[in-house]
N, C-alpha and C positions, 0 to 999 in steps of 0.2 A: 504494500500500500504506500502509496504518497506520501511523502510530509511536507508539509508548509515551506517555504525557501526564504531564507531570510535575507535573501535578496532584493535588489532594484527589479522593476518588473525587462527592462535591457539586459540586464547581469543574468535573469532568469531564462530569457528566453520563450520565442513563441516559432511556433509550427515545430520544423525541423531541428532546431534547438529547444524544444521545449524539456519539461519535465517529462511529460509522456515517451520524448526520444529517450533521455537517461533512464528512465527507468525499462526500455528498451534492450538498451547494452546492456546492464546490470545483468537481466535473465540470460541473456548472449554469454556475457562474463561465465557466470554461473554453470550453464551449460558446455561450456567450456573448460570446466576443472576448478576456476576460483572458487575457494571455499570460504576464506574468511571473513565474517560478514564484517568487521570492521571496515575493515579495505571496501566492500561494498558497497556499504553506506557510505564512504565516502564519493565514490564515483559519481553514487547516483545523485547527490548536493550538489556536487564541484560542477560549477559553467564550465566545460572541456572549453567550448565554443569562444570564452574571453581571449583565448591562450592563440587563438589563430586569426588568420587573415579574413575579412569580414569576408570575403568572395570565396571561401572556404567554407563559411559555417554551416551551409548547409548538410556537413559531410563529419560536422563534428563527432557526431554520435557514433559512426560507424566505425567497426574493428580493425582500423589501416593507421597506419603512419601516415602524416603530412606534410609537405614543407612548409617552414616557417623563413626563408632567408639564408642567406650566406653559405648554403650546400647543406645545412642542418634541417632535421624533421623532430617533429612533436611525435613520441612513442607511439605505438598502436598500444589502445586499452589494455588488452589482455596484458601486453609488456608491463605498462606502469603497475597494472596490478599482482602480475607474479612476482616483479622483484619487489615491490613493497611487501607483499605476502611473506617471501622467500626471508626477508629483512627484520618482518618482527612474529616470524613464530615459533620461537625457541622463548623472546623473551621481548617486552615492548624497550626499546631505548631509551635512555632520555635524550639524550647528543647524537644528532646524527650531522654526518657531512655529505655531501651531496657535492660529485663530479661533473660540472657539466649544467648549469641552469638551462639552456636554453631554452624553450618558453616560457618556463616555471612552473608549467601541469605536475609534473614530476614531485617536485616541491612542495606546491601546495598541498596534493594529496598528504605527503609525507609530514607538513606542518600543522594539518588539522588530527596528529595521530600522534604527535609526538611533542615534550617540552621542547627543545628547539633543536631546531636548521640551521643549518652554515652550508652555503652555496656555491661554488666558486665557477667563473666563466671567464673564456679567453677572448669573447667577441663583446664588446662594447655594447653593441647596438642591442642587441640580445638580451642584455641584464639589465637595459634601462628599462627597458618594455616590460622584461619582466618584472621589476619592480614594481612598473606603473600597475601591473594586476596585482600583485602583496595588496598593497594599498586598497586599489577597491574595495577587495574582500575582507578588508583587515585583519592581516596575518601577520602581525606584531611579534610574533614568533622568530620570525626570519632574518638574518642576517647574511648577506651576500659582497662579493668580491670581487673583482677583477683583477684575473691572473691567469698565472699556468697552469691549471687544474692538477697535471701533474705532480706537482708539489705540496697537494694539500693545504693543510692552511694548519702551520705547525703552532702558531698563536694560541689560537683554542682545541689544541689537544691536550687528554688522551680524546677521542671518541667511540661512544659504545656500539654505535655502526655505519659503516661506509657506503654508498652506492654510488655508481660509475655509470654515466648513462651515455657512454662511447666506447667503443672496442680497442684496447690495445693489441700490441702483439706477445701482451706477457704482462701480469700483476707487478703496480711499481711498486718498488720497495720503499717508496717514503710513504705511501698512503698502508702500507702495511705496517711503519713504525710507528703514522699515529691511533692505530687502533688500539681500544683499552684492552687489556688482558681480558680473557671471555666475551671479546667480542667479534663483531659481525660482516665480515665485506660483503658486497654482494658485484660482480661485475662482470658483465662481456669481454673475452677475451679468443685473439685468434684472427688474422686475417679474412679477407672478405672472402663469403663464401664457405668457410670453417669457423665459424666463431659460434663458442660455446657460453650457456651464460653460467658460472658458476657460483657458488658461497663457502666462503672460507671463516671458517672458525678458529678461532684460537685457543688450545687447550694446554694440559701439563704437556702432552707428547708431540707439542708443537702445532704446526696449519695443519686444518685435515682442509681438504680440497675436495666440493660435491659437485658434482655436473647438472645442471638442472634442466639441459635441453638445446639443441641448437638456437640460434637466434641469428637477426641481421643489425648490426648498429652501422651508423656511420664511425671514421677513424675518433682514436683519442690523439686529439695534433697539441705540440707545444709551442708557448711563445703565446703573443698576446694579438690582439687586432681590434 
């Protein structure tokens, strides 16, 4: 059933972005393998449709990646929902960091789930924008950056879980030093066309390393723009 949107009736959405569409996808989701209804009810609140190009919205709802700019896409649902999924079900975070802003769906999902976000994005244009949505929705939670994502953001470490939401060709060893003991990576890895999405844990007997399925990201690039 529905809930009320505590939204602008813009921010909510009508026809093809309406509620009726999220709660669409959410059974799609569902049907799909997501299981954890947190993550659900988030999907089905969250305006996908703020996060993209208005000549896009019509297509928010639907289980595909999108481009947003600069060679980067907004995740297909099912993505943002497994690695969220993948990220708090052993244990919920409170500290998460997040590789990779660009649109900020990612994010925000993650911010309405968690005490707080930290962001980091190497494209400028990308983190304004996505800012400008924080703000909308007032997600007071979030704290973001512009940088090498690579690097993490070694200021506010340890964190209790990481998410990468670009494929490298191999886990960086600085976003694995700043995870806290007993915690959580989650991220694509693996050139195009092989890339796996895994989760890495940190235990007494060291990383245990889980595969959780083929995937398609765009690269993890360094350096800023």
């Amino acid at each position: 059933m529905s809930r009320p949107s505590r939204y602008d009736p813009v921010t909510r959405g009508l026809g093809m972005t309406s509620q009726r569409a999220r709660d669409r996808l959410v059974e799609r989701l569902r049907a799909e393998g997501i299981r954890d209804r947190r993550v659900l009810d988030v999907i089905r609140e969250l305006p996908r449709h703020l996060f993209i190009d208005e000549a896009l919205a019509s297509r928010a709802y639907e289980d595909t990646a999108l481009p947003i700019g600069h060679g980067q896409t907004i995740s297909q649902p099912w993505v943002v929902a497994r690695m969220t999924e993948a990220l708090i079900e052993h244990r919920l975070p409170r500290h998460v960091l997040e590789i990779g802003t660009g649109s900020g769906y990612q994010c925000a999902v993650l911010a309405r789930l968690v005490e707080q976000v930290r962001t980091v994005e190497r494209i400028d244009e990308l983190l304004r924008n996505a800012r400008r949505h924080f703000r909308k929705l007032g997600l007071a939670n979030i704290r973001s950056r512009h940088d090498d994502g690579r690097l993490g953001w070694s200021d506010e470490a340890p964190f209790d879980a990481i998410i990468v939401t670009a494929a490298g060709a191999e886990l960086e060893d600085a976003l694995l030093a700043q995870l806290a003991p007993e915690g959580c990576l989650v991220a694509p890895v693996g050139p195009a066309g092989r890339q796996s999405l895994l989760r890495v844990r940190a235990d007494a007997d060291g990383w245990q390393r889980e595969s959780l399925g083929a995937v398609s990201f765009v690269p993890l690039l360094g350096g800023t723009g």
